[in-house]
KENUBA-415282 format. One record per residue (C-alpha): x, y, z. Coordinates in nm, 4 decimals. Example, Ala and Ser with C-alpha at 12.3 -4.5 7.8 and 13.67 -1.06 7.14 Angstrom:
2
> east | north | up
> 1.2300 | -0.4500 | 0.7800
> 1.3670 | -0.1060 | 0.7140
//
This chain:
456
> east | north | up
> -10.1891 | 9.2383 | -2.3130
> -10.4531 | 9.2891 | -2.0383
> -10.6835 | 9.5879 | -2.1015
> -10.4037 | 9.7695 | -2.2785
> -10.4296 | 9.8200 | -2.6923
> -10.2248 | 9.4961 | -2.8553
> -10.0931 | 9.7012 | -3.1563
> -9.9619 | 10.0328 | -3.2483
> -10.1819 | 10.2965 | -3.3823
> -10.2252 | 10.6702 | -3.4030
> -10.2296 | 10.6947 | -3.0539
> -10.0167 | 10.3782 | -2.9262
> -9.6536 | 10.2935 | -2.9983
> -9.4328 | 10.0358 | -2.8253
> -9.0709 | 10.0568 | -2.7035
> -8.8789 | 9.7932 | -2.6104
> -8.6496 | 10.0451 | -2.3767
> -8.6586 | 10.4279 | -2.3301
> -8.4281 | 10.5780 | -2.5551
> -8.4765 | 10.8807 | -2.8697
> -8.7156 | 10.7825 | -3.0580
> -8.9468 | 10.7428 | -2.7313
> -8.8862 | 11.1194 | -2.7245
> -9.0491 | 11.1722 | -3.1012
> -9.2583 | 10.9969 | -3.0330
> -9.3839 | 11.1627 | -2.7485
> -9.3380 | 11.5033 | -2.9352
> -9.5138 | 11.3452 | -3.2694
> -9.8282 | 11.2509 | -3.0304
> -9.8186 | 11.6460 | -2.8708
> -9.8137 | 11.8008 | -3.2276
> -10.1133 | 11.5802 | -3.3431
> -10.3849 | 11.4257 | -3.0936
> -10.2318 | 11.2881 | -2.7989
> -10.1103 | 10.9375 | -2.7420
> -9.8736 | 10.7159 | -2.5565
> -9.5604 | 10.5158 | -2.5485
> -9.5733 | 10.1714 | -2.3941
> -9.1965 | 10.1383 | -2.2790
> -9.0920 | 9.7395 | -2.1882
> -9.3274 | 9.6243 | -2.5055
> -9.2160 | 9.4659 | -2.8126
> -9.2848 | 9.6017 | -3.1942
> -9.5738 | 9.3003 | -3.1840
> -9.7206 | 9.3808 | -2.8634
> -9.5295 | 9.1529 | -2.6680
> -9.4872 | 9.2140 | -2.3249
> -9.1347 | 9.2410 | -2.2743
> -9.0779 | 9.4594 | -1.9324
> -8.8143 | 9.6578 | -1.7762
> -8.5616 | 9.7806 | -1.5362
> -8.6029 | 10.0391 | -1.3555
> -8.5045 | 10.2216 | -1.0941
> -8.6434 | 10.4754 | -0.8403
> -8.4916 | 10.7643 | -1.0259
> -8.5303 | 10.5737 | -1.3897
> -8.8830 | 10.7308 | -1.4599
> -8.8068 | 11.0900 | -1.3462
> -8.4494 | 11.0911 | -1.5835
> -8.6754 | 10.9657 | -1.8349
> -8.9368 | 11.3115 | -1.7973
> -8.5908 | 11.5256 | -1.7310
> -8.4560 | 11.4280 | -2.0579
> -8.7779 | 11.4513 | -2.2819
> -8.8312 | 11.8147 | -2.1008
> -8.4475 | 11.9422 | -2.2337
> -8.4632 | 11.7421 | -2.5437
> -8.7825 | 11.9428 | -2.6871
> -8.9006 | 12.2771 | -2.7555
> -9.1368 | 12.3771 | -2.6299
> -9.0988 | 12.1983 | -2.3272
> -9.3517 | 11.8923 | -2.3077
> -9.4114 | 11.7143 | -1.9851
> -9.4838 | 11.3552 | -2.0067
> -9.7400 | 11.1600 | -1.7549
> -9.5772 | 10.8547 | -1.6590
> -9.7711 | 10.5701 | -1.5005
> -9.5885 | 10.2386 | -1.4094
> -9.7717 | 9.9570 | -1.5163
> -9.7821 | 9.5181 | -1.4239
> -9.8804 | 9.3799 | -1.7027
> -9.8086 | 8.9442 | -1.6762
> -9.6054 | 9.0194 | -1.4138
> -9.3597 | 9.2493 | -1.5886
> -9.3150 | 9.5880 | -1.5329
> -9.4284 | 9.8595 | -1.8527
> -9.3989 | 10.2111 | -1.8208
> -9.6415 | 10.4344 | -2.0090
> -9.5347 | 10.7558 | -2.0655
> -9.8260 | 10.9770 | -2.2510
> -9.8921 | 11.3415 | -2.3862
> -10.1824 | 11.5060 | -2.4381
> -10.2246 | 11.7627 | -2.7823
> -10.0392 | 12.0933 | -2.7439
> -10.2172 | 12.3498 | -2.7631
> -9.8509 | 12.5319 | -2.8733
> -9.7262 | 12.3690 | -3.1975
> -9.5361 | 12.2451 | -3.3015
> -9.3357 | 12.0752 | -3.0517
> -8.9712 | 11.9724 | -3.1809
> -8.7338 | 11.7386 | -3.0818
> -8.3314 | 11.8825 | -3.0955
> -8.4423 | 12.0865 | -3.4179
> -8.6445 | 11.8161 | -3.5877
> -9.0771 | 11.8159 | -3.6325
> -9.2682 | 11.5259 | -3.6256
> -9.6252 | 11.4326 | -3.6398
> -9.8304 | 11.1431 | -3.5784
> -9.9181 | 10.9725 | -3.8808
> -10.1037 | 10.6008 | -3.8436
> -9.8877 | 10.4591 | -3.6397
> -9.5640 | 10.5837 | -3.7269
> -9.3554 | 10.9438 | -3.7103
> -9.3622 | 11.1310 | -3.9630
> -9.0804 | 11.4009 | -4.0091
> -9.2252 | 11.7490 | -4.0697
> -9.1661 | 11.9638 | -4.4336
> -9.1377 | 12.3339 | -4.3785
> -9.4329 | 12.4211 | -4.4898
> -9.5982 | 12.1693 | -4.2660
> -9.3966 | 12.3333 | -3.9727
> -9.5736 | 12.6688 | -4.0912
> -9.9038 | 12.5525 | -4.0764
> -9.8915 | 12.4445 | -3.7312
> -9.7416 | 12.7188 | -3.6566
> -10.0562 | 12.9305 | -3.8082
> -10.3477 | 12.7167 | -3.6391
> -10.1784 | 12.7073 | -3.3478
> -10.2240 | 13.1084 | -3.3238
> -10.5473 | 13.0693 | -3.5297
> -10.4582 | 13.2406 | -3.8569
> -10.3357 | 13.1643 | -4.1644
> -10.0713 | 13.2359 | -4.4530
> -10.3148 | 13.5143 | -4.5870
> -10.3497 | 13.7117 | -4.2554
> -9.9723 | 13.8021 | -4.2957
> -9.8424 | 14.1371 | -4.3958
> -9.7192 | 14.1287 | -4.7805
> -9.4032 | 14.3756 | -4.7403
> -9.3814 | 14.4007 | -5.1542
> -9.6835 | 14.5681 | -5.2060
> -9.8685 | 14.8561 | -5.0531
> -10.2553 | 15.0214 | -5.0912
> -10.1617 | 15.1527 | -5.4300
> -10.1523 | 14.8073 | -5.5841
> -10.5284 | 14.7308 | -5.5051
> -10.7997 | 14.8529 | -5.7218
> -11.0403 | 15.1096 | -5.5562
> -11.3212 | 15.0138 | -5.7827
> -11.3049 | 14.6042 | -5.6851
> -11.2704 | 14.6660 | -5.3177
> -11.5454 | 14.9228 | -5.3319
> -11.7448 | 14.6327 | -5.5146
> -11.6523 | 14.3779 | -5.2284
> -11.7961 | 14.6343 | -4.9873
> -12.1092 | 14.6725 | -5.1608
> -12.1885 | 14.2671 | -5.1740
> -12.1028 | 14.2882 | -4.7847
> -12.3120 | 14.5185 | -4.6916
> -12.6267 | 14.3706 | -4.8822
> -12.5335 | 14.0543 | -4.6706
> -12.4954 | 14.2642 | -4.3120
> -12.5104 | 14.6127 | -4.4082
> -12.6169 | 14.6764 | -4.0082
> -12.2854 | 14.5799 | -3.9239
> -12.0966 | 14.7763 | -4.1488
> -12.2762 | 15.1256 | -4.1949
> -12.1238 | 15.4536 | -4.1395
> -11.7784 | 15.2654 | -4.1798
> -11.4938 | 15.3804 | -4.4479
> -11.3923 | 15.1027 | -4.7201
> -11.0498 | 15.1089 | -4.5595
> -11.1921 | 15.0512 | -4.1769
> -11.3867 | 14.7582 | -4.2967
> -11.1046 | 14.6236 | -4.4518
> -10.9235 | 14.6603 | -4.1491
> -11.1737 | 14.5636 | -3.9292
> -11.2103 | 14.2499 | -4.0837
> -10.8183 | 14.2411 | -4.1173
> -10.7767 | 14.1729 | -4.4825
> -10.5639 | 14.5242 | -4.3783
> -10.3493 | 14.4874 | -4.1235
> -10.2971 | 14.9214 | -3.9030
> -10.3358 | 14.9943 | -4.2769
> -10.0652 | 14.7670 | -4.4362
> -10.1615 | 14.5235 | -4.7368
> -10.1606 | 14.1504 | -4.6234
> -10.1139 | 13.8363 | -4.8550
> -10.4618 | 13.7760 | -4.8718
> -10.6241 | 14.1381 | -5.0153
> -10.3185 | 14.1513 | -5.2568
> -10.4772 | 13.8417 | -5.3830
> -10.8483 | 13.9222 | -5.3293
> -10.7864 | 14.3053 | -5.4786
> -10.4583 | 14.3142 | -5.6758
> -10.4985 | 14.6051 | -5.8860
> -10.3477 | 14.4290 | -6.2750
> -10.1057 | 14.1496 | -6.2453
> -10.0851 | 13.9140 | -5.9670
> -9.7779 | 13.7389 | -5.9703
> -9.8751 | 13.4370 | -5.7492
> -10.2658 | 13.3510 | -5.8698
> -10.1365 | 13.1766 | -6.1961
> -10.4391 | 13.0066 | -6.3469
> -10.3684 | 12.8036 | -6.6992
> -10.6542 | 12.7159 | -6.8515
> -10.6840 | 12.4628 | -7.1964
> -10.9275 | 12.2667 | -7.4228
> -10.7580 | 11.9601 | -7.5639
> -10.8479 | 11.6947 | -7.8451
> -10.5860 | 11.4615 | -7.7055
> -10.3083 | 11.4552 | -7.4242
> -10.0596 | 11.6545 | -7.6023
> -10.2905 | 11.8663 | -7.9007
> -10.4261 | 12.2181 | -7.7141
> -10.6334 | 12.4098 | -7.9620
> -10.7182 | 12.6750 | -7.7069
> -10.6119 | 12.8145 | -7.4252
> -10.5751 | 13.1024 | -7.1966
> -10.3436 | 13.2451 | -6.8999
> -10.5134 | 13.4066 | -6.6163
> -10.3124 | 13.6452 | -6.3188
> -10.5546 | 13.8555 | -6.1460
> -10.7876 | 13.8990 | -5.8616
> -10.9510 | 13.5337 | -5.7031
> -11.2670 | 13.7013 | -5.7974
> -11.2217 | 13.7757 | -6.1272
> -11.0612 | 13.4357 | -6.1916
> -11.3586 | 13.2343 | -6.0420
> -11.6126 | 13.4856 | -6.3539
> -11.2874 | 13.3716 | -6.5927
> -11.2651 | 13.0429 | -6.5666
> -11.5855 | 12.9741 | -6.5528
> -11.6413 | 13.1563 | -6.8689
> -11.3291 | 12.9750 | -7.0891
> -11.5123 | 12.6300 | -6.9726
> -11.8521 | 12.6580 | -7.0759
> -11.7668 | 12.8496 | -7.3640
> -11.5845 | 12.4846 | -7.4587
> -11.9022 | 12.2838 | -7.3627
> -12.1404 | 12.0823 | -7.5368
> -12.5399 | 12.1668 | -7.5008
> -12.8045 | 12.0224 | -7.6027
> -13.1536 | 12.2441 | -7.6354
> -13.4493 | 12.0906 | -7.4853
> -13.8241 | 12.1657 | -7.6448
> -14.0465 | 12.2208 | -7.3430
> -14.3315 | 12.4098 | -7.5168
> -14.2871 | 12.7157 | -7.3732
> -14.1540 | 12.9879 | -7.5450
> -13.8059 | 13.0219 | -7.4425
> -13.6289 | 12.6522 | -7.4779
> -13.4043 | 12.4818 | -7.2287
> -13.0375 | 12.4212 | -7.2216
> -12.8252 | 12.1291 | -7.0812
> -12.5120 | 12.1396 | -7.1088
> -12.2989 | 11.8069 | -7.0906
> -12.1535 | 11.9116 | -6.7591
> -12.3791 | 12.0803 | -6.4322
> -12.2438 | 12.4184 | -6.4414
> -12.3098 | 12.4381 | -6.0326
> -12.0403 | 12.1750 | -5.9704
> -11.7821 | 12.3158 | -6.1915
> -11.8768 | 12.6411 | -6.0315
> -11.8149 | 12.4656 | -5.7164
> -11.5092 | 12.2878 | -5.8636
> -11.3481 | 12.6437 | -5.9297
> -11.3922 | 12.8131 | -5.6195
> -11.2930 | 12.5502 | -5.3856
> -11.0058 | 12.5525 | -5.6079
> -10.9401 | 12.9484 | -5.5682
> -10.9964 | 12.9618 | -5.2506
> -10.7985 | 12.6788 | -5.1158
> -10.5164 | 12.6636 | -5.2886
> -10.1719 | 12.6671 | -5.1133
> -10.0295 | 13.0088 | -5.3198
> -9.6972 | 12.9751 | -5.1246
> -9.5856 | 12.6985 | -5.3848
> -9.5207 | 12.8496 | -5.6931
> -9.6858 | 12.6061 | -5.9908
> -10.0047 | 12.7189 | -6.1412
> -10.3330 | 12.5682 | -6.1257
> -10.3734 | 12.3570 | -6.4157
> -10.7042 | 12.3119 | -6.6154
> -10.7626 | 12.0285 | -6.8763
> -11.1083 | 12.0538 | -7.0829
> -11.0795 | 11.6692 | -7.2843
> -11.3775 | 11.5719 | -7.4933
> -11.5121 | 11.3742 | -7.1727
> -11.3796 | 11.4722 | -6.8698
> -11.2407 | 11.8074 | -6.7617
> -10.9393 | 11.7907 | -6.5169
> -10.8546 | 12.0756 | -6.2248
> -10.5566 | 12.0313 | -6.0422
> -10.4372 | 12.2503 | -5.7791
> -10.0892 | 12.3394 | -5.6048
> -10.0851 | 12.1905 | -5.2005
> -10.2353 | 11.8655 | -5.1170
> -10.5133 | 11.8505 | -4.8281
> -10.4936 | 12.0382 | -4.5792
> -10.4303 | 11.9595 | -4.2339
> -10.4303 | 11.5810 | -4.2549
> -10.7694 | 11.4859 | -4.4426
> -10.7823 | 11.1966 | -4.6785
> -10.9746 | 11.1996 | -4.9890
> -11.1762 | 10.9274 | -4.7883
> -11.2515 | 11.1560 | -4.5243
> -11.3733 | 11.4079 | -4.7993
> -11.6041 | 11.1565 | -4.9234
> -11.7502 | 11.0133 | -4.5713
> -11.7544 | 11.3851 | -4.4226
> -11.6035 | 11.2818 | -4.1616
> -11.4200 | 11.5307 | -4.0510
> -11.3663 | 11.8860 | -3.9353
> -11.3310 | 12.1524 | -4.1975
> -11.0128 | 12.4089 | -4.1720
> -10.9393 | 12.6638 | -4.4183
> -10.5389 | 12.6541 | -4.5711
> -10.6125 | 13.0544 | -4.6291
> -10.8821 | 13.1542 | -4.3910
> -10.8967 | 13.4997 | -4.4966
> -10.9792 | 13.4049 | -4.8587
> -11.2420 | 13.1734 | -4.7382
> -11.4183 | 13.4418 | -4.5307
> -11.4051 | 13.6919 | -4.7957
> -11.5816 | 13.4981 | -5.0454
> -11.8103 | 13.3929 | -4.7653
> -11.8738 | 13.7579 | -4.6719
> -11.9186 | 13.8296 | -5.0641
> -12.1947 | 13.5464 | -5.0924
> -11.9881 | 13.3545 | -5.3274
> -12.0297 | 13.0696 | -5.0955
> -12.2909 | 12.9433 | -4.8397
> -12.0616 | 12.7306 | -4.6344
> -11.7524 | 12.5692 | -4.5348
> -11.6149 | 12.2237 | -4.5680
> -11.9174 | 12.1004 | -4.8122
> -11.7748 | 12.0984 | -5.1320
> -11.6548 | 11.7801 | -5.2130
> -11.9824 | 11.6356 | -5.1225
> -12.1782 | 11.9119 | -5.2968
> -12.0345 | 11.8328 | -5.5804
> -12.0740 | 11.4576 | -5.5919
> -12.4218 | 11.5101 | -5.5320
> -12.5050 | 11.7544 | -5.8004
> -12.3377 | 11.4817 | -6.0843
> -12.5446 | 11.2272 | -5.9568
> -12.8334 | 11.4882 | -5.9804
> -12.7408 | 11.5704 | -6.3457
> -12.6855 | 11.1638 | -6.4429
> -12.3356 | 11.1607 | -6.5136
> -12.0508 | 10.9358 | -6.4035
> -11.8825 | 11.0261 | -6.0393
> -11.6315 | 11.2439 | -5.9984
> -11.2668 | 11.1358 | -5.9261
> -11.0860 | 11.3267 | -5.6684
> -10.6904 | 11.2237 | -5.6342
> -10.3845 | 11.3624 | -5.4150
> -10.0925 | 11.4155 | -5.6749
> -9.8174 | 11.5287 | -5.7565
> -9.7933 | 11.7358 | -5.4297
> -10.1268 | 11.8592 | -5.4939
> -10.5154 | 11.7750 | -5.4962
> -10.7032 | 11.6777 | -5.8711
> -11.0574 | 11.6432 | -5.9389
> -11.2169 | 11.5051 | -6.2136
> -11.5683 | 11.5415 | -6.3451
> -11.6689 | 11.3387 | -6.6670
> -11.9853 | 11.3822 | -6.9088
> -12.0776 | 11.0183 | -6.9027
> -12.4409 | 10.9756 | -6.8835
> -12.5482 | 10.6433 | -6.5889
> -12.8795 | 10.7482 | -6.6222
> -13.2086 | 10.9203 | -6.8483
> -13.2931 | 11.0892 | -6.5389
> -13.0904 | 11.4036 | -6.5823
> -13.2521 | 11.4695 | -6.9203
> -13.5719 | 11.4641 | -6.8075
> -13.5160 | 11.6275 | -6.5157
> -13.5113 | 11.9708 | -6.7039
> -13.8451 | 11.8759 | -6.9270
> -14.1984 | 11.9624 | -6.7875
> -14.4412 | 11.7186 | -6.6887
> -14.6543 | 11.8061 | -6.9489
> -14.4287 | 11.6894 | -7.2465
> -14.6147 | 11.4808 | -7.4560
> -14.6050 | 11.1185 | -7.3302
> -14.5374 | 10.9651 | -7.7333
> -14.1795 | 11.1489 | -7.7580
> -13.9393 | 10.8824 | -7.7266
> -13.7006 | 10.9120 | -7.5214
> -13.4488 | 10.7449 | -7.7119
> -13.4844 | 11.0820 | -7.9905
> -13.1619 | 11.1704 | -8.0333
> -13.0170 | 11.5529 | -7.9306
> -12.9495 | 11.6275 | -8.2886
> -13.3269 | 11.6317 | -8.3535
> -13.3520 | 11.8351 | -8.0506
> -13.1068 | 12.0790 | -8.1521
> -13.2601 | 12.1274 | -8.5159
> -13.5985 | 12.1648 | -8.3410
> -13.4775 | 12.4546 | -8.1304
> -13.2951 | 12.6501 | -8.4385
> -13.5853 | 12.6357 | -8.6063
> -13.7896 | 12.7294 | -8.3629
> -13.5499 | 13.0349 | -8.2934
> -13.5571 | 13.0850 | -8.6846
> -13.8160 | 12.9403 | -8.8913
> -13.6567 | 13.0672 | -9.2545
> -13.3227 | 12.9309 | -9.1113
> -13.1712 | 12.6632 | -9.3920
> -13.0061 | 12.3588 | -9.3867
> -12.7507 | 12.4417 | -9.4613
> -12.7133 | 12.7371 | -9.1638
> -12.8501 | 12.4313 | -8.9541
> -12.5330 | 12.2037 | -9.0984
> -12.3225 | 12.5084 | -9.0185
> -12.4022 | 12.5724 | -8.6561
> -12.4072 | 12.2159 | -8.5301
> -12.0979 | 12.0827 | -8.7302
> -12.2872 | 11.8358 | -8.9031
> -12.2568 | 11.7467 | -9.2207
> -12.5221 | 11.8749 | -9.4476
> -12.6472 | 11.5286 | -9.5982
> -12.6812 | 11.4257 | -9.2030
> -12.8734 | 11.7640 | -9.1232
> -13.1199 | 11.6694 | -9.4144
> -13.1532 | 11.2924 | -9.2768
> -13.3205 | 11.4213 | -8.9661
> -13.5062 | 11.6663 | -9.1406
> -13.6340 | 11.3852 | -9.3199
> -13.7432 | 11.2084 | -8.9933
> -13.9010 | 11.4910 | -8.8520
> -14.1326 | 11.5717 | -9.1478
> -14.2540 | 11.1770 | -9.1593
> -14.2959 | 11.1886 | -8.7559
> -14.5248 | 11.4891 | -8.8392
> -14.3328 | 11.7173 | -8.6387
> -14.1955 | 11.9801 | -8.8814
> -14.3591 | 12.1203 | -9.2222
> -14.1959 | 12.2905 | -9.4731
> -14.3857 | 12.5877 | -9.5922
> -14.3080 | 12.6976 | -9.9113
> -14.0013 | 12.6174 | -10.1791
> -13.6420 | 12.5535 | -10.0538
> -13.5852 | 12.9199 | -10.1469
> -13.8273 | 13.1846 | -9.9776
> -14.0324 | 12.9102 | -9.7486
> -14.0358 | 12.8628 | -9.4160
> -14.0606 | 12.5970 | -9.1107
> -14.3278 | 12.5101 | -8.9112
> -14.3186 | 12.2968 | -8.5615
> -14.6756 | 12.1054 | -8.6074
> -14.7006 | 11.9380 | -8.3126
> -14.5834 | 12.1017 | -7.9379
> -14.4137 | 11.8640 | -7.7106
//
């Protein structure tokens, strides 16, 4: 076809003749990035051509302007392409959205239309005005159902980060100013942010499984996003594994079996952008090797998980004032990062790659303990750890070595007791240590002691 594109795309779609669908089409296009119909082309590119007329082209622009709402002007350029005549009609992107088409939203999708959900129609709504869900006055609650103390707490973490900007100002005026108040009135975002006891839309359900369907812990969470972040955080590692590491120094090291910075990362991406207009809870899964997060409202704003992973594209909050809150509060350093943040850190830490999947009308992640690699364990040991330690010692050993070190009258069987080993395996490595030179026992089973011989 000449210079002209030989298949449809995001930006390209053929007509054979000007009829409806031209017109969502040219309103899909205006609600996403622009684009154009080829009119007198076939499905397969085929050059086709068409009739026209002098008035043809200007009914055509007539009945796309009272056909959609807002009112969208097309270009229309009339085109000889193997000696047939093609009209392209094309559209920039609207800066008013969305654009709809006798009642009916559509957006531009690959290379086909794809028929707007409500809430979809809301969000273009919101960025076309530049705000969000959050910004929005919540007319069930007033002032008295935030908590004094945590938004006198929020101010104080602001004003170590810009305290210039905010001194000689009220609590209330900074909230206003930064319009988590709206003229005084509580908005959706600081009911969530500051929501005095119960919040009846930041549902959090946390548990720790042994198999798909056996839970043998669990907890609910409803309150503030900030005390949910400390919450969460707290139910997971308290259901982690950690092994202690013998450095030498006095105080030993811990590693957990998951990097507590990406499921710190995990969480508050999680808090921050979920879509809190749908009313399922966040769901939580701690398995014996992986730990699943799912959250309510699927990307936002068009992104694939691929674009996640390439960082290729441009980050936009679902609830902006959320996202600037925490920002403000220096719980975190930057937008649109996360994802990649937290692949990183894994690969830091030696364990297998996250998953990250769109389900289920909403957006999973999963991290997994799987060790790829030795390099996370030594990652946490000084240099100066003796060079004859094998590396192949197993954490058991490790973990016996630090209780005793902790507690040199400490017996076996308070060792069997805190690892949930079994006693006879407790004395096995006991056994191992002593021939390796390692550990001495001081003294009869009863009123001895340990002692580490060698430092590592």
């Amino acid at each position: 076809m000449s210079n002209l594109s030989k298949k449809e795309s995001q930006m390209v779609e053929f007509k054979a003749s000007f009829n409806e669908e031209v017109i969502r089409s040219l309103a899909a296009f205006a609600n996403t990035k622009g684009g154009k119909v080829l009119v007198g082309v076939g499905d397969k590119g085929e050059t086709q051509g068409i009739t026209i007329t002098n008035e043809s082209v200007q009914n055509w622009i007539n009945e796309v302007k009272t056909k959609t709402s807002p009112q969208i002007v097309p270009n229309a350029e009339i085109l000889t392409i193997e000696n047939k005549t093609v009209v392209a009609l094309s559209v920039p992107e609207y800066p008013i959205k969305p654009i709809a088409v006798r009642g009916k939203y559509f957006k531009r999708v690959a290379n086909s239309n794809h028929l707007l959900s409500i809430d979809e129609i809301a969000n273009e709504h919101l960025k076309t005005i530049n705000s969000s869900w959050d910004f929005y006055i919540d007319s069930n609650h007033s002032e008295s159902d935030l908590s004094k103390v945590k938004i006198t707490k929020f101010i104080n973490k602001i004003k170590q980060n810009d305290g210039v900007q905010q001194i000689g100002l009220s609590n209330i005026k900074i909230l206003n100013k930064m319009e988590i108040l709206r003229n005084g009135k509580v908005t959706f975002g600081a009911y969530l942010l500051f929501v005095k006891g119960y919040c009846a839309i930041s549902d959090v359900q946390v548990g720790r499984f042994k198999s798909d369907i056996t839970i043998i812990d669990s907890v609910s969470l409803n309150s503030d996003l900030f005390q949910e972040v400390d919450d969460i955080i707290a139910f997971i590692k308290k259901h982690l594994k950690v092994e202690y590491i013998i450095t030498g120094e006095p105080e030993r090291t811990e590693r957990f079996d998951y990097p507590l910075d990406a499921i710190r990362e995990v969480v508050v991406n999680m808090v921050v952008h979920r879509d809190y207009r749908n009313s399922s809870a966040s769901i939580i899964k701690i398995f014996d090797n992986r730990i699943e997060f799912y959250n309510p409202g699927k990307l936002y704003d068009g992104i694939t998980v691929q674009d996640l992973l390439s960082g290729n594209y441009v980050s936009k909050s679902r609830n902006k004032l959320v996202a600037r809150a925490f920002k403000e509060a220096g719980v975190i350093e930057r937008y649109g990062s996360g994802i990649m943040r937290i692949c990183k850190i894994c690969k830091e830490y030696g364990i297998k790659k996250p998953d990250f999947n769109e389900i289920s009308n909403g957006f999973q992640v999963i991290l997994y303990n799987e060790k790829i690699t030795e390099s996370g364990m030594k990652s946490g040991m000084k240099s100066g750890m003796k060079s004859g330690m094998k590396s192949g010692m197993k954490s058991t050993a490790d973990n016996i070595l630090a209780l005793i070190r902790d507690n040199g009258l400490i017996s076996i069987s308070d060792i069997s007791e805190k690892l949930s080993i079994s006693r006879s395996a407790i004395q096995k490595h006991i056994e191992k240590l002593k021939a390796k030179g390692i550990i001495e026992r001081i003294g009869a089973d009863k009123g001895g002691y340990w002692k580490i011989k060698e430092e590592f």
